[in-house]
Each structure stands twice: as structure tokens, then as C-alpha cells.
Backbone bond lengths (Angstrom), bond angles and torsions (degrees), N, CA, C in turn:
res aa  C-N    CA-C-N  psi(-1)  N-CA   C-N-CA  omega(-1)  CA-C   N-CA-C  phi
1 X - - - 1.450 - - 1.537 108.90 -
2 X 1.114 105.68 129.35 1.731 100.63 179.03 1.857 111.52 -74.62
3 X 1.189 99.12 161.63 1.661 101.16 178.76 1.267 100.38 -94.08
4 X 1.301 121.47 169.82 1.676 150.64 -154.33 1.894 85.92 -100.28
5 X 1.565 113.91 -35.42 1.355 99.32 162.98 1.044 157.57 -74.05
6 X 1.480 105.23 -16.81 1.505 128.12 171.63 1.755 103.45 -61.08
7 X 1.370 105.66 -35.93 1.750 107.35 -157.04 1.268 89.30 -84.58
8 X 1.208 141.44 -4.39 1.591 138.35 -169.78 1.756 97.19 -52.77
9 X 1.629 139.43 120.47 1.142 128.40 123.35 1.496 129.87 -81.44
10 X 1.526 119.42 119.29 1.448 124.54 178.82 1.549 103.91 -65.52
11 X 1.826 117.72 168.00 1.346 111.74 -157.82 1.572 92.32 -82.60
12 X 1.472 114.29 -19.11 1.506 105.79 -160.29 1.652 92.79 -63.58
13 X 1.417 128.81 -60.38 1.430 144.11 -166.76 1.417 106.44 -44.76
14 X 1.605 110.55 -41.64 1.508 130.70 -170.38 1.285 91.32 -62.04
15 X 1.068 110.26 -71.65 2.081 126.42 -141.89 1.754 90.70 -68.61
16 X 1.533 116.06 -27.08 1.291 131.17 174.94 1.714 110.36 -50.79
17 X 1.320 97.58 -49.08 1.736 94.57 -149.08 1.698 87.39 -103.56
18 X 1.074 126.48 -22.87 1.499 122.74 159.99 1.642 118.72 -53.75
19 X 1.118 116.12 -24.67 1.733 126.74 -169.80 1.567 91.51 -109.28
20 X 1.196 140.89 -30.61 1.480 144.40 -172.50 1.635 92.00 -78.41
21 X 1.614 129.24 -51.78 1.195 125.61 -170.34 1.517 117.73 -52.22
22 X 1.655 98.92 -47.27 1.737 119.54 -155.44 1.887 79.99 -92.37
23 X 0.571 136.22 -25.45 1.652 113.90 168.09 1.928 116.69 -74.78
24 X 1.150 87.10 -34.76 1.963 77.31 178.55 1.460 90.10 -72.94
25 X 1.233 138.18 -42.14 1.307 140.65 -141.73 1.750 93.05 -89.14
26 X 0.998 132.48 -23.16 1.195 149.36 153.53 1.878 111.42 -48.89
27 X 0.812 98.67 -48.67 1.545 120.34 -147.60 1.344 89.08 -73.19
28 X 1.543 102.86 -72.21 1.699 124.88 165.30 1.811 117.60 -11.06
29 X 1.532 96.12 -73.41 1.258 110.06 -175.36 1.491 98.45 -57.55
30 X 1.453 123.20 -87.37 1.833 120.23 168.93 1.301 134.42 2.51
31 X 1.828 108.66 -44.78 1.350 124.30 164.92 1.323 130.90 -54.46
32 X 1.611 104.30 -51.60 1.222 142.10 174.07 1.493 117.99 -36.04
33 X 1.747 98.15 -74.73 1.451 119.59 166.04 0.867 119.83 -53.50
34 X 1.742 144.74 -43.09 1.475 123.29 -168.47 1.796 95.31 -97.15
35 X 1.383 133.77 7.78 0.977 115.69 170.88 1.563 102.77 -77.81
36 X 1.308 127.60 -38.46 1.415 127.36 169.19 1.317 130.08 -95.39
37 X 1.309 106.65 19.33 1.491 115.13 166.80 1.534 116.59 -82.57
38 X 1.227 108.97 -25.32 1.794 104.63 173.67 1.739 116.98 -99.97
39 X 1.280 104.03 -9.54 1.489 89.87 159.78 1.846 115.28 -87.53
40 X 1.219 99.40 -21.37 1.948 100.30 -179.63 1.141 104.11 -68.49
41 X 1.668 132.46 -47.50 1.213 146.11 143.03 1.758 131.12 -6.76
42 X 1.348 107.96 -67.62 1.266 109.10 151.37 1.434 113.60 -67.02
43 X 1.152 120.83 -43.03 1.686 103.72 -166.84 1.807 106.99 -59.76
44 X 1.048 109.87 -45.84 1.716 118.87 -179.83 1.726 93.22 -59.39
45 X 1.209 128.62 -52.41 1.147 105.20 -173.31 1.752 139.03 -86.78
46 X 1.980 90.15 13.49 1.305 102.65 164.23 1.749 113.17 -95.13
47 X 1.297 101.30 -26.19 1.286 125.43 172.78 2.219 102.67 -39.69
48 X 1.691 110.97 -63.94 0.880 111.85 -146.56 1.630 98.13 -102.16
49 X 1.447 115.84 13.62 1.672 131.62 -177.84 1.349 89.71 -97.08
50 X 1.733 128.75 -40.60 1.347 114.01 -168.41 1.679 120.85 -69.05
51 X 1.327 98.67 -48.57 1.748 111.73 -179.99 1.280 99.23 -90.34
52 X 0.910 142.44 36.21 1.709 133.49 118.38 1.444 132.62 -91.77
């Protein structure tokens, strides 16, 4: 049976792997967006070449 101590996370480890998560998870999203930020980019700016 495992002990209730082994599972102990301290806050430093805690507050650690909570800020380690939201940065990849950060990262993720960031990636995401500028991979489709230059095709939306051109599209808006074919968008605003036509009706002028």
C-alpha cells in the first residue's frame, strides 16, 4: 500500500508544475496562432485590394 507520504506535493514542486503546465500550454496556443496568422493576413488583405 503506498503511504499518504510518498503522494505529498510541496508548494514549491506544486506552484512549479502548475507554471511548467501553463507555459507549454502557452506555447501551444502561440504556435498555433502565428501559424495562421499569415494566411488570415493575406486573406484580409486580398479582401481589402478587391473593393478598392
Amino acid at each position: 500500500m503506498i503511504s499518504s507520504t510518498l503522494l505529498y506535493i510541496g508548494p514549491g514542486l506544486g506552484a512549479g508544475t502548475i507554471v511548467l503546465v501553463l507555459v507549454i500550454l502557452g506555447i501551444i496556443v502561440l504556435s498555433v496562432g502565428m501559424i495562421l496568422w499569415i494566411p488570415i493576413k493575406n486573406f484580409f488583405k486580398k479582401l481589402r485590394g478587391k473593393k478598392s
